[in-house]
C-alpha positions in Angstrom: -141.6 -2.5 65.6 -143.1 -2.5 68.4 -144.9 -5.7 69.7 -142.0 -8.1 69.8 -141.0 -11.5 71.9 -138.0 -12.6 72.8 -137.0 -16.2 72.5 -133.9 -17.8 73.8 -132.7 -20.5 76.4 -132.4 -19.8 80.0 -128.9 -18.1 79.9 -128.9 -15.9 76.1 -129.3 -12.6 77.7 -132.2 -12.3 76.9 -132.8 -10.0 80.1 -130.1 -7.7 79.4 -131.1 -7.7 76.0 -135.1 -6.8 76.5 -134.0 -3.8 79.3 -131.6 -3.0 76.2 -134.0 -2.8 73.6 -136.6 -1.8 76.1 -135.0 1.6 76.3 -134.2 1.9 72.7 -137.8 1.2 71.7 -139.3 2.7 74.1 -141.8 0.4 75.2 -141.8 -1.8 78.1 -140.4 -4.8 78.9 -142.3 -7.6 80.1 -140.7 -10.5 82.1 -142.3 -13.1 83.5 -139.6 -14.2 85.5 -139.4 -10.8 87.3 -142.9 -10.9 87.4 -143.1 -14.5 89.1 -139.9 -13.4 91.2 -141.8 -10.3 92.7 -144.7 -12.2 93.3 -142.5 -14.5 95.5 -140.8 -11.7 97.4 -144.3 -10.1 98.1 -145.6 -14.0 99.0 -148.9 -13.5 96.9 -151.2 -16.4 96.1 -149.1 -16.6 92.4 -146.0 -16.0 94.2 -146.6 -19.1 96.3 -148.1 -21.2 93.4 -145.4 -20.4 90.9 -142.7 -20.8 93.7 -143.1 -24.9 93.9 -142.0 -24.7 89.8 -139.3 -22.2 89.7 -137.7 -24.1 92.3 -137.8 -27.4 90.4 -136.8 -26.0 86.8 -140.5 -26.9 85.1 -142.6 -23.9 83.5 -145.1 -22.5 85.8 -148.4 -23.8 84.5 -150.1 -22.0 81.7 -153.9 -20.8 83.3 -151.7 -18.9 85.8 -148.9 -17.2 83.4 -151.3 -16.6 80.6 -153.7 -14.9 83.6 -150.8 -12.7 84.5 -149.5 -11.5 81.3 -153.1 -11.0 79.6 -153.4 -8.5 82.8 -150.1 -7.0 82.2 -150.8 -6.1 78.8 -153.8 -4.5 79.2 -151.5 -1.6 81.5 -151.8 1.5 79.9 -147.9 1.2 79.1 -148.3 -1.7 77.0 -150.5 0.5 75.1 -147.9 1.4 72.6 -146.0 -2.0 72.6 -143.8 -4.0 74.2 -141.0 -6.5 74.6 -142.0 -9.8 76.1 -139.2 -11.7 77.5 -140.1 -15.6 79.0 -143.5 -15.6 77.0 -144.7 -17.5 75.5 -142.7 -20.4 76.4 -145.3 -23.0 74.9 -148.1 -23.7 71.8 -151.1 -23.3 74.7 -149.1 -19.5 75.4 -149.0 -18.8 71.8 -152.8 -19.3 70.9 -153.4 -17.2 74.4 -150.9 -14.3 73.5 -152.6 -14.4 69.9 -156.2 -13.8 71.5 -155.3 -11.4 73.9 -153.8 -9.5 70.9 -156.6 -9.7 68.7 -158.9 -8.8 70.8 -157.5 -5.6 71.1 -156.6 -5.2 67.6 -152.8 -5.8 67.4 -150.3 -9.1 66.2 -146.8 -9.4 67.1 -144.3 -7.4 64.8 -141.8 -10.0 65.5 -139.9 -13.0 67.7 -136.8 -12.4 68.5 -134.2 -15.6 69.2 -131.0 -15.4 70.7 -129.2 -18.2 69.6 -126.5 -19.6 72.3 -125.0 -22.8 70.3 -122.9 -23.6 73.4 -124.9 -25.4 76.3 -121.7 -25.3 78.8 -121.7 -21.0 78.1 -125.2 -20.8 79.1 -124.6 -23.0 82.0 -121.8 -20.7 83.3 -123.0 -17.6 82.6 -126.2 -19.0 85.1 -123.8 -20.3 87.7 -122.1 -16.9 87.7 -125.7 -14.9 87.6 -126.8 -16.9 90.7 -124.1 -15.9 92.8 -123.8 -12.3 91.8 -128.0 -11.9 91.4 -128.0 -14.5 94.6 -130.9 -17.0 92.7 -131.3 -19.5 94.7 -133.3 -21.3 92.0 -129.9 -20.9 90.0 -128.5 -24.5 90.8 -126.4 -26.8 88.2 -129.4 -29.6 88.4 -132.1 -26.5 88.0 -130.2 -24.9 85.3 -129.5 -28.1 83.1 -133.1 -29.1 83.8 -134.6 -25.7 82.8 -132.7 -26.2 79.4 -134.5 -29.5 78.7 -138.1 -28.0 79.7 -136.8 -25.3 76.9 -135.0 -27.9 74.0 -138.7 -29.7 74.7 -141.5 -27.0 74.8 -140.0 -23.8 73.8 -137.7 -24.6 71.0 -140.1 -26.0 68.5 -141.9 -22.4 68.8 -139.2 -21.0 66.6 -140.7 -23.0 63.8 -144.3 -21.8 64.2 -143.2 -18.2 64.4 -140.7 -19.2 61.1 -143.7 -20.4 59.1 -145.7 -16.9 59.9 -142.8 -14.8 58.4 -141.7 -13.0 62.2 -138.7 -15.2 63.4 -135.6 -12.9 63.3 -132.7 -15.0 64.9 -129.6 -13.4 66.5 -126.1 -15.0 67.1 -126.6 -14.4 71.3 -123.1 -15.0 72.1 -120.2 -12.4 72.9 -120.0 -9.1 74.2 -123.3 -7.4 75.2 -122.7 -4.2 73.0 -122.2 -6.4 69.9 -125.3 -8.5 70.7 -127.3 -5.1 71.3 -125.6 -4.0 67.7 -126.5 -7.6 66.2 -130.3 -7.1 67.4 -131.0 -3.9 66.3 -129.5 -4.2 62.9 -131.7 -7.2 61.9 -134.5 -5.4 63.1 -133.9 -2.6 61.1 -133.0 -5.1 57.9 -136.6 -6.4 58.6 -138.1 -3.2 58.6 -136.1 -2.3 55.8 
């Protein structure tokens, strides 16, 4: 497998997780946070844009992160896969990764949740990550927020990726060698 997302609320590890598998794979992974947070540092055009969102909690608009993952794809590492972690994070992202991936041939292999029953965990384990990571954008009213935007436009993408056979949901919670151990032995009982 080689062309997989990774779904999960702010919080699930899904970062750790995708540099995890990303090694284990072999393929790249693909955040669009890092990508959005480099763009800030570097105080591009999209860094600026995308800035105004991150800061309040909301998604930064579709035409600009389907612009900047479409061209992130097409690097010559992506060529053998990938691991997209933050995308797609709506419907409108979905249809765009879909044509992107079409158009050079490929589909996803599968989408990847990392489920994290516990709203308070994920809200600590972001509290903790802003200090050590120092995220200003990290803030109790951000974080909570950040988790409606997802329960509202994220979520309900588990069910479309359900109904096309590739959902593969992991129990995201505990130690981050049992998670890793949790996600690579459904992927092989998928392969399987």
């Amino acid at each position: 497998m080689t062309r997989l997302v990774l779904l999960g609320p702010p919080g699930a590890g899904k970062g750790t997780q995708a540099q995890r598998l990303s090694e284990r794979l072999g393929v790249p992974a693909v955040s669009t946070g890092d990508i959005f947070r480099s763009n800030v540092a570097q105080g591009t055009e999209l860094g600026r844009e995308a800035q105004s969102y991150m800061e309040a909690g909301e998604y930064v608009p579709d035409s600009v992160t389907n612009r900047m993952v479409a061209d992130r794809l097409t690097q010559a590492d992506c060529s053998g896969g990938f691991l997209l972690d933050g995308y797609p994070r709506t419907a409108a992202q979905v249809v765009e990764l879909d044509r992107v991936l079409a158009a050079d041939g490929h589909r996803l292999d599968a989408v990847l949740e990392l489920v994290v029953a516990d709203t308070e965990e994920v809200v600590s384990r972001l509290r903790k990550r802003a200090v050590t990571e120092g995220r200003s954008d990290d803030t109790e009213d951000v974080i909570r927020r950040r988790l409606e935007v997802y329960a509202e436009q994220t979520a309900p993408l588990t069910d479309l990726y359900r109904e096309r056979g590739l959902l593969v949901q992991v129990d995201g919670t505990g130690d981050v060698d049992e998670v890793t151990s949790r996600i690579l032995t459904a992927l092989d009982e998928r392969t399987a």
